[in-house]
C-alpha positions as CSV (number, residue, x, y, z in Angstrom):
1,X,0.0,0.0,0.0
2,X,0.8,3.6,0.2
3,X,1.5,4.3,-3.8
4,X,-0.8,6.6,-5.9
5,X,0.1,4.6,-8.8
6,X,-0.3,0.8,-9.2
7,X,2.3,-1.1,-11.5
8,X,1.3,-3.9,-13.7
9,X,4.1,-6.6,-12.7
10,X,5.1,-9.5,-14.5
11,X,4.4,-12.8,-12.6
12,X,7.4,-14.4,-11.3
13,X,8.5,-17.6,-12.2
14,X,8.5,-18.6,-8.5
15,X,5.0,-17.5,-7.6
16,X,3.8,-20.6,-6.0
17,X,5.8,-20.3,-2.8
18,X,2.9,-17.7,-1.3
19,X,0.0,-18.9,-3.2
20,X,-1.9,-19.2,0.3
21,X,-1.9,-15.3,0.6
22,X,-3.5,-15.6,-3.1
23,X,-6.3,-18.2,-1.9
24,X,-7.0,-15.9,1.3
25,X,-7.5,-12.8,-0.6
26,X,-10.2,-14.9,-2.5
27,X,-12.0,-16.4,0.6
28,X,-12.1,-12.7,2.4
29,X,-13.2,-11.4,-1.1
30,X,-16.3,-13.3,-0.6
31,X,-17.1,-12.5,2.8
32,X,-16.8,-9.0,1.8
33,X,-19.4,-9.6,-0.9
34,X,-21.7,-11.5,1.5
35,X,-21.6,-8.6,3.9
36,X,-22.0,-5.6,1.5
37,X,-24.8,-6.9,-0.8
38,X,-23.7,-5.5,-4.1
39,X,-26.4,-6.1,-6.7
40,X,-24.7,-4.3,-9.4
41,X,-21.0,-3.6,-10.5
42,X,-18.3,-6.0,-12.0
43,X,-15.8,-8.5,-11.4
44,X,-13.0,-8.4,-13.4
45,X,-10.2,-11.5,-13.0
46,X,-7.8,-12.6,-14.7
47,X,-6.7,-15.3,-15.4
48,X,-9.5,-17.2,-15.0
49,X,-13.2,-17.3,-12.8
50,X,-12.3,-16.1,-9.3
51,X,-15.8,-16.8,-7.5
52,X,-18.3,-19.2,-9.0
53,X,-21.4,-17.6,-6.9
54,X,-21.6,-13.8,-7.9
55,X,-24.1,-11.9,-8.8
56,X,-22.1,-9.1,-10.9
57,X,-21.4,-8.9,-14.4
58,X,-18.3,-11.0,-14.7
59,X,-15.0,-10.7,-16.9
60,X,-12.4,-13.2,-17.2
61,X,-9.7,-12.8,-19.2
62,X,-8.2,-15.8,-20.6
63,X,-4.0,-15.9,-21.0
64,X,-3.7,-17.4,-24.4
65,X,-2.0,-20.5,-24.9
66,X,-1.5,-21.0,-20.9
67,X,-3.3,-23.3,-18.6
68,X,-3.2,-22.4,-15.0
69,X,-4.1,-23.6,-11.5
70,X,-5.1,-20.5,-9.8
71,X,-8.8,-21.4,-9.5
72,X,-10.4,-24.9,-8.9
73,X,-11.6,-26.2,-12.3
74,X,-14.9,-24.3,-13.6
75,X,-16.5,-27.3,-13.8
76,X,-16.4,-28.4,-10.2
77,X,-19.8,-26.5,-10.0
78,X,-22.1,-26.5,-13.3
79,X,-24.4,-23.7,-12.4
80,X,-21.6,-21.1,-13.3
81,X,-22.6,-16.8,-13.1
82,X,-22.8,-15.7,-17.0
83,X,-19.3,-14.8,-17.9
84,X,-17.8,-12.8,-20.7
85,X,-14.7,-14.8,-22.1
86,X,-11.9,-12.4,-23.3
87,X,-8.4,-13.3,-24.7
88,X,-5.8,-11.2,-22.9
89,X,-2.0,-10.5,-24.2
90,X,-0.1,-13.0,-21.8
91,X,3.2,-11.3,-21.3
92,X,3.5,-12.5,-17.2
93,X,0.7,-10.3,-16.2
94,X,0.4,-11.5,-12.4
95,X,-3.0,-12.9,-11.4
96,X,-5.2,-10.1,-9.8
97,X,-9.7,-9.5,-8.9
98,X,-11.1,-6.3,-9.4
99,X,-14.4,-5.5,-7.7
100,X,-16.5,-2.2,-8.6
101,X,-19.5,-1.8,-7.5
102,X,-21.6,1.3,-5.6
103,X,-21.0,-0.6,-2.3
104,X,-17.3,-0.8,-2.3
105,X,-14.4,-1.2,-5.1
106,X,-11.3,-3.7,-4.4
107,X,-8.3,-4.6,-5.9
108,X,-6.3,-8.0,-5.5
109,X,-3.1,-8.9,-7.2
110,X,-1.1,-11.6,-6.1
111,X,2.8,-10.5,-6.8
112,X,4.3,-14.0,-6.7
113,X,6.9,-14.0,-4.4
114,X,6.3,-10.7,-2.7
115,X,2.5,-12.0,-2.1
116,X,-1.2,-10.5,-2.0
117,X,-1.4,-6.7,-2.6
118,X,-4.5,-5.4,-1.7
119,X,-6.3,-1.5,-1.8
120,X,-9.3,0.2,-1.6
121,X,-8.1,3.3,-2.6
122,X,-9.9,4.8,-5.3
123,X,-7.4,6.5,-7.3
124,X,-5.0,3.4,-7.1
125,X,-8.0,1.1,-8.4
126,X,-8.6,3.6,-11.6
127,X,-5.1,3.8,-12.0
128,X,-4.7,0.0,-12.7
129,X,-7.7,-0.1,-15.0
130,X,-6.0,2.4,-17.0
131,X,-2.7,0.5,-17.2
132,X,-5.1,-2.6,-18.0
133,X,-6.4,-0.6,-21.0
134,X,-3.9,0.2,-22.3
135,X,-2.4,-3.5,-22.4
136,X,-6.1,-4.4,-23.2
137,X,-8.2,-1.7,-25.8
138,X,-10.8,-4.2,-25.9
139,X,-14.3,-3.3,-26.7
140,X,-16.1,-5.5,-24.9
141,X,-14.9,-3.4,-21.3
142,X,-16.2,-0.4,-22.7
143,X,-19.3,-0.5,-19.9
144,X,-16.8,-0.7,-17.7
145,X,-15.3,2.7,-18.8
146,X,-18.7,3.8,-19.0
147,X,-19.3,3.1,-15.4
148,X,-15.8,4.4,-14.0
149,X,-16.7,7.6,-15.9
150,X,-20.0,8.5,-14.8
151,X,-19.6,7.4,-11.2
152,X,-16.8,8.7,-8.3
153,X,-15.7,6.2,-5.6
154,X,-15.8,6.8,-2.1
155,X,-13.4,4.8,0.0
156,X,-15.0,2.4,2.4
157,X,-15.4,3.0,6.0
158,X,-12.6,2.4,8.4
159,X,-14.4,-0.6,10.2
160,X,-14.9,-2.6,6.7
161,X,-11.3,-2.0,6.0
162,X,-10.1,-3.5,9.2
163,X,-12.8,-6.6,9.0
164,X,-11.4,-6.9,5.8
165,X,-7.9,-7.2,7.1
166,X,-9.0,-9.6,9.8
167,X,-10.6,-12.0,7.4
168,X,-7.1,-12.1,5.7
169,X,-5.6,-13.1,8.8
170,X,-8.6,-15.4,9.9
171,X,-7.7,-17.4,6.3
172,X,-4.4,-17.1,5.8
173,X,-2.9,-20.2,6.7
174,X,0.8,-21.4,5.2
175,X,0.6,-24.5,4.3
176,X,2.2,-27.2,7.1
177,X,5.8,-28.0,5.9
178,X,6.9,-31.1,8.2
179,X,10.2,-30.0,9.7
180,X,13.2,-32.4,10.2
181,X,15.8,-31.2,12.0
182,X,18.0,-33.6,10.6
183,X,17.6,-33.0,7.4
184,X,16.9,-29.4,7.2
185,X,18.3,-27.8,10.8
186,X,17.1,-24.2,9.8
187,X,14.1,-25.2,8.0
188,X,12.1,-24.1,11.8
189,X,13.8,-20.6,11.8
190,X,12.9,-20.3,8.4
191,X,9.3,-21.0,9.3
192,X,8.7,-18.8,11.9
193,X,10.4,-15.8,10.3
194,X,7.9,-16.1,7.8
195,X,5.2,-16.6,9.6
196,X,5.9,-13.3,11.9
197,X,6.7,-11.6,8.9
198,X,3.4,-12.1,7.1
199,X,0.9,-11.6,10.7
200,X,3.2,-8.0,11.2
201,X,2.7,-6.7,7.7
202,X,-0.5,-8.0,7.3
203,X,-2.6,-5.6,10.3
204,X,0.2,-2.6,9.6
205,X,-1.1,-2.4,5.4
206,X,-4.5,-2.3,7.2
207,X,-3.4,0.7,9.2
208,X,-1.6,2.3,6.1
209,X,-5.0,2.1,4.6
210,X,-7.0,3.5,7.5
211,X,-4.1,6.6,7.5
212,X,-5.0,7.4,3.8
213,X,-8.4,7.1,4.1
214,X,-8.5,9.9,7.3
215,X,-5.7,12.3,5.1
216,X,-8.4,12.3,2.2
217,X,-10.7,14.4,4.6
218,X,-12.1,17.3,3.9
219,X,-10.8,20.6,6.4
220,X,-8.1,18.2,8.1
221,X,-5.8,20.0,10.4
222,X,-2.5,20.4,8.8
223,X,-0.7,19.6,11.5
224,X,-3.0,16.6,11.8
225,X,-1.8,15.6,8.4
226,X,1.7,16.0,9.1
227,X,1.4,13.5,12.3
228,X,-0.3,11.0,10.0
229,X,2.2,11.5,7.4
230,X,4.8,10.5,10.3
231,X,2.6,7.6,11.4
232,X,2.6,6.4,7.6
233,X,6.6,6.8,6.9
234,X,7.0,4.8,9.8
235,X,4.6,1.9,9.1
236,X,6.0,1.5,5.7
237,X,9.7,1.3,7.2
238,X,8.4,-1.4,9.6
239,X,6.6,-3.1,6.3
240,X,9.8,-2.8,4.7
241,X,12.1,-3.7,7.3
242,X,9.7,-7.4,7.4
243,X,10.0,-7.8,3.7
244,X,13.8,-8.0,4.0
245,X,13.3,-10.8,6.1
246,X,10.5,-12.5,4.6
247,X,13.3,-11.7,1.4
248,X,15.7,-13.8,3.4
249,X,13.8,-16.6,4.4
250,X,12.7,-16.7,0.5
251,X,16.1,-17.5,-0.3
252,X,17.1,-19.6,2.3
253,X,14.0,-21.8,0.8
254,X,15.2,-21.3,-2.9
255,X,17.0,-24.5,-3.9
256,X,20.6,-23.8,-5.4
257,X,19.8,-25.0,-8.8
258,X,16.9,-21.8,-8.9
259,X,18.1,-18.9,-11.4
260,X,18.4,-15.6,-9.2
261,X,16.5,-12.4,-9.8
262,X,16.1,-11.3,-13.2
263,X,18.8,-8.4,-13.4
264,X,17.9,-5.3,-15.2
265,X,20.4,-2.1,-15.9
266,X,20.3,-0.2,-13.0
267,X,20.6,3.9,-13.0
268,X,22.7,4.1,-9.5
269,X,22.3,8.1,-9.8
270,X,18.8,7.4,-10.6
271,X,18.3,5.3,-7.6
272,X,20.2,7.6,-5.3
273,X,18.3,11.0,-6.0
274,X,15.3,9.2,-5.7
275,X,16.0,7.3,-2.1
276,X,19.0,9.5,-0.8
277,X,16.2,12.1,1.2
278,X,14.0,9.1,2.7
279,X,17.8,7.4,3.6
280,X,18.7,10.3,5.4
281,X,15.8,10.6,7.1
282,X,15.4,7.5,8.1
283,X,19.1,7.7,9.6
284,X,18.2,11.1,11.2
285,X,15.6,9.2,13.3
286,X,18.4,7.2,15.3
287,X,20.1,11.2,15.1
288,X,22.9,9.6,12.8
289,X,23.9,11.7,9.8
290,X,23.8,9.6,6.2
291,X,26.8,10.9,3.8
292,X,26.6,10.0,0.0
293,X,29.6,10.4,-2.1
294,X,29.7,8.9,-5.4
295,X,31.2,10.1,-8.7
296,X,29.8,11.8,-12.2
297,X,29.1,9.8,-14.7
298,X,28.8,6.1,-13.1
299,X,28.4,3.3,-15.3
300,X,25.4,1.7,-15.3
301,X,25.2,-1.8,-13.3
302,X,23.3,-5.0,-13.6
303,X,20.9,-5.4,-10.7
304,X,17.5,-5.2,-9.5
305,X,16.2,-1.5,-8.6
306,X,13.9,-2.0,-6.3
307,X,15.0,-5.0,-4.5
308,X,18.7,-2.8,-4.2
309,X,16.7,-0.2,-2.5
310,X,15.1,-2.4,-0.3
311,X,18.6,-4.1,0.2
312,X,20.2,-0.7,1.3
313,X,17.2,1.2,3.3
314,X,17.6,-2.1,5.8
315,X,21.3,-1.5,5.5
316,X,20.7,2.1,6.4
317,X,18.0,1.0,8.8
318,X,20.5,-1.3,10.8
319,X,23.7,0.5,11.3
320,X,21.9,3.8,12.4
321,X,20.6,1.6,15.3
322,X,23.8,0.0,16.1
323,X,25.7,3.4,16.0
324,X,26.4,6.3,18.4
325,X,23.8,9.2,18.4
326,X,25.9,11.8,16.5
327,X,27.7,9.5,14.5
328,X,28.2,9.6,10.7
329,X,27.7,7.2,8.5
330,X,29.1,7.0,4.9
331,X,27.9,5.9,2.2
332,X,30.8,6.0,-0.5
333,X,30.4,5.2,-4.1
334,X,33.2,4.3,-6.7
335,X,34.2,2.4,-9.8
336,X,36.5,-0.9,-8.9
337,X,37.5,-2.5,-12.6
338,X,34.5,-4.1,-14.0
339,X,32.4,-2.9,-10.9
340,X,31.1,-0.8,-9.2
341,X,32.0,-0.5,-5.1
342,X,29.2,0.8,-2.5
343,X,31.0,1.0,0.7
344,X,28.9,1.5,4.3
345,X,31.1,2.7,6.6
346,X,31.5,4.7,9.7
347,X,34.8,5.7,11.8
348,X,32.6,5.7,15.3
349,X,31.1,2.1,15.1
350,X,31.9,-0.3,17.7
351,X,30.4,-4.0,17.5
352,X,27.5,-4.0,20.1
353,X,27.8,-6.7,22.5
354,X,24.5,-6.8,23.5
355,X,23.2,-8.0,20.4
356,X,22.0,-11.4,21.3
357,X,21.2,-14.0,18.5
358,X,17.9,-15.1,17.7
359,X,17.5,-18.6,16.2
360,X,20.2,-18.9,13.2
361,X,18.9,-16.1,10.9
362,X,17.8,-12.7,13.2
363,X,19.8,-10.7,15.3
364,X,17.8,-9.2,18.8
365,X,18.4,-5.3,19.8
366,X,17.3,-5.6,23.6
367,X,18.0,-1.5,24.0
368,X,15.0,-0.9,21.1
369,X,13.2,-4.2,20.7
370,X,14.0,-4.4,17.3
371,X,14.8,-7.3,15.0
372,X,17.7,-7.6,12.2
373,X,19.2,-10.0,9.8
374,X,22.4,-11.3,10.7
375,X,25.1,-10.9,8.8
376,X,25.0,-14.8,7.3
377,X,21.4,-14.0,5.6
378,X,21.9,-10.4,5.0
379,X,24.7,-11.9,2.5
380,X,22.4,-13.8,0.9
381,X,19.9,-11.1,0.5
382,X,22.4,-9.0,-0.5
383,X,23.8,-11.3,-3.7
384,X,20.8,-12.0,-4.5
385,X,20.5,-8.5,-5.7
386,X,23.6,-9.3,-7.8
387,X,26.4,-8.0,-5.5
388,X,29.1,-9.7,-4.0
389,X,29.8,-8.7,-0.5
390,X,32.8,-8.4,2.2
391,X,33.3,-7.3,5.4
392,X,36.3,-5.8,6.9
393,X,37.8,-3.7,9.8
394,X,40.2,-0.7,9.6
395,X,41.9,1.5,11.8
396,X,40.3,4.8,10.7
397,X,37.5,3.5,9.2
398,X,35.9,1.6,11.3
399,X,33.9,-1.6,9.9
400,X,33.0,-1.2,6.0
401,X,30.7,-3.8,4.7
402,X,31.9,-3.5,0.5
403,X,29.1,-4.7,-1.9
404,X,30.3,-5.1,-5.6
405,X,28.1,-4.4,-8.6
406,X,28.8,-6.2,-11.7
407,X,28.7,-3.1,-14.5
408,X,26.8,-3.7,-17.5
409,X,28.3,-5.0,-20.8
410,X,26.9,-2.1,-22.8
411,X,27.7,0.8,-20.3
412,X,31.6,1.4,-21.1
């Protein structure tokens, strides 16, 4: 949650692994139904029929040419809602529900490995139906754009929000994974990181949504809107900070032979204008200073954007909580032969010996209550992005953790 505009992602290849979150979203889909009567509206789904009993004008787009298992077989029930069949451009479109109707509007997408994403946000909803048209300039939604034209949604209230977000919980059940600790000594770590990390994020996007819905208010105090604002930034740190280690556990799961993220060419000055002021801030919190200092001109690299922000915020977010107040911490940037160096480093930091270890993966902060990766899985998560990774002492520098980006072929 917490984006104005909703991206069209392209279904990973390893989307099963959270495919519960997917059949949850479903099951609280039709309580909401059962709850708020609509008699009228759509169902749009994609990519094929995502509730057999509905009373809406349904759409199901069809992928061409692929047969998945999303949905139970449509002919487990023969008395099937009228459905309009329409062939959709396949291109790894990720599975998703759209609900309109004058009670309440909701979107679902299921993001493979990164799970549901849910919102009842208005202008997020029309923002992926435009997207969807313009992958899609079929004729037969046209009643749709009629409808979205003539009509303006209202966000629900608060209390359907939240019984929404507690029907996710009620249904969303990993499935069991028998653990031997013979065979696989971290596989009980691994489960219970993901499970806390999916019952945290789960009630604080709930909250993210109740915050949007109360700045949307008419005559709101502006310093009432600049607490929420507050509240918001630091929900979607904690969501992000419990994606890094759902990230982990991901890999720990992923079997050597699986191919690692699909690498794009990454901007680094791009990435660093965008992030630097949210970094900085986020440092500021923990009253640590973030320094940036990188040359013109840097080549581009081959890594994942987003998953490299994500990657560096929770470095960010971890050694401002292990350092000084008053302390700096540098973030130094640099071209090494065929890569490119990020170095995180900081002349005052001293190892914290009250960091006590937490199962074989997190790392326990008794002075703030907060968790962290330890440096074995924060390795992992951090070449899974396409870096390799060292850690070292000096003398004046203190401890510098080095990643190295591979620069891309075509960049010079």
């Amino acid at each position: 949650m917490g984006r104005t505009h909703f991206t069209l992602d392209r279904e990973d290849s390893r989307a099963g692994d959270r495919f519960w979150q997917w059949q949850a979203g479903v099951a609280a889909l039709e309580k909401l139904l059962v709850v708020t009567h609509p008699i009228e509206g759509f169902l749009v789904s994609f990519p094929s029929l995502i509730l057999q009993d509905c009373p809406l004008k349904t759409y199901v787009l069809l992928p061409q040419g692929r047969s998945l298992r999303y949905l139970p077989p449509t002919n487990a029930n023969p008395a099937l809602p009228a459905m309009t069949l329409l062939p959709a451009v396949w291109e790894g479109m990720n599975p998703f529900c759209l609900l309109l109707s004058p009670e309440v509007n909701l979107l679902l997408v299921y993001r493979g490995e990164r799970g549901l994403h849910f919102s009842f946000a208005p202008e997020e909803i029309r923002a992926f139906w435009q997207q969807l048209r313009q992958q899609l300039p079929l004729t037969d939604l046209h009643p749709i754009d009629q409808w979205l034209a003539s009509v303006e949604m209202v966000p629900p209230s608060y209390r359907l929000v939240s019984q929404f977000g507690q029907w996710l919980l009620d249904y969303s059940q990993p499935p069991a994974t028998p653990l031997t600790v013979t065979a696989n000594p971290i596989a009980a770590d691994i489960s219970l990181l993901q499970a806390l990390s999916h019952e945290v994020r789960t009630p604080l996007t709930t909250i993210n949504t109740f915050i949007q819905l109360l700045q949307r208010q008419e005559d709101l105090p502006q310093r009432t809107y600049q607490y929420l604002q507050k509240i918001g930034q630091e929900i979607q740190d904690q969501i992000t900070r419990f994606n890094l280690l759902s990230d982990a556990a991901e890999i720990f799961t992923r079997p050597s032979s699986k191919p690692p993220l699909a690498f794009g060419q990454t901007h680094l000055p791009e990435l660093f204008t965008t992030n630097l002021a949210r970094w900085q801030k986020q440092a500021a919190r923990r009253q640590v200073k973030l320094v940036l200092e990188y040359p013109p001109n840097l080549p581009l690299v081959l890594s994942d954007p987003t998953s490299l922000d994500q990657v560096l915020t929770g470095l960010v977010e971890y050694y401002s909580q292990t350092l000084a107040p008053e302390s700096e911490l540098q973030l130094v940037v640099q071209r090494a032969g065929q890569h490119v160096k990020l170095e995180l480093r900081s002349p005052q930091y001293k190892h914290r010996s009250d960091l006590a270890a937490l199962g074989r993966l997190l790392l326990w902060h008794p002075a703030t209550g907060q968790l962290s990766l330890n440096f074995e899985a924060a390795k992992l998560l951090i070449e899974a992005v396409g870096a390799k990774v060292i850690q070292r002492r000096d003398r004046q520098a203190g401890e510098i953790l080095t990643l190295y980006l591979p620069i891309a072929k075509d960049s010079g």
